[in-house]
N, C-alpha and C positions, 0 to 999 in steps of 0.2 A: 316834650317840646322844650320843657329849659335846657336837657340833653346837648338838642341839637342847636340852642341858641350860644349854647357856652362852648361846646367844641366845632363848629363846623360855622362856617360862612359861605356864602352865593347866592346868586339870586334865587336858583330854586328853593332856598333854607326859607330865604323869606317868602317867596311863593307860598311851601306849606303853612306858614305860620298866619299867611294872608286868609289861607284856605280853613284853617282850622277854626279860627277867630272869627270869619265869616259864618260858618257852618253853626257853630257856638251861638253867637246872635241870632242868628235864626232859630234852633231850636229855645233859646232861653222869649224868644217873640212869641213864639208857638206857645209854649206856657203861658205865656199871659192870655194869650185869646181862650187857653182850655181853659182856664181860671174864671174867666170874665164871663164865658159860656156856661161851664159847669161847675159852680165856686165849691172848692172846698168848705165842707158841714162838719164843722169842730165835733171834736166825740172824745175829747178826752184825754189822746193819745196823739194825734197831729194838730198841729199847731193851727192860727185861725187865718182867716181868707185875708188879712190886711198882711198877716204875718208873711205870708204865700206871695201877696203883690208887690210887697218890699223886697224881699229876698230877690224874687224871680226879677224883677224891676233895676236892681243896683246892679246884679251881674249881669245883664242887657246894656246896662250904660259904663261897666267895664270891660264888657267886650267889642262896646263901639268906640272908648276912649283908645282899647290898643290899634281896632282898626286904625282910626285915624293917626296916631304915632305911626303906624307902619308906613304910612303911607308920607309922611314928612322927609324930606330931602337928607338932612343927616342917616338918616334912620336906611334908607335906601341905598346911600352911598356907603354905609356900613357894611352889608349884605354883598355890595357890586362886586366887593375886591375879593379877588379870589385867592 
């Protein structure tokens, strides 16, 4: 993805990046509900169930923070120019 953000522009560029970032979010959502359902039981060797909802929890809220940049009018206008 940085790849494509540092050599190439269009709007399909930002399309995937809309698509991946969205995709992301979801699955990192998905984790918190298996979590919340079926909490990880410390043993030793992974870490403990707060550890799990923080983690899974901040990169949920940075894959919403880039949704929403993508979606900001510079940030579009960047992508438009081909």
């Amino acid at each position: 993805m940085i790849y494509l953000v540092i050599s190439k522009k269009g709007i399909s560029i930002w399309g995937v990046l809309v698509a991946y970032n969205s995709i992301g979010a979801f699955d990192y959502l998905h984790g918190l509900m298996v979590q919340w359902t079926d909490p990880l039981v410390p043993n030793g060797i992974m870490g403990t169930p707060e550890l799990t909802f923080g983690s899974i929890g901040f990169s949920l809220l940075v894959q919403l923070g880039v949704i929403y940049l993508l979606f900001k009018k510079p940030v579009v206008d960047y992508f438009s120019i081909d």
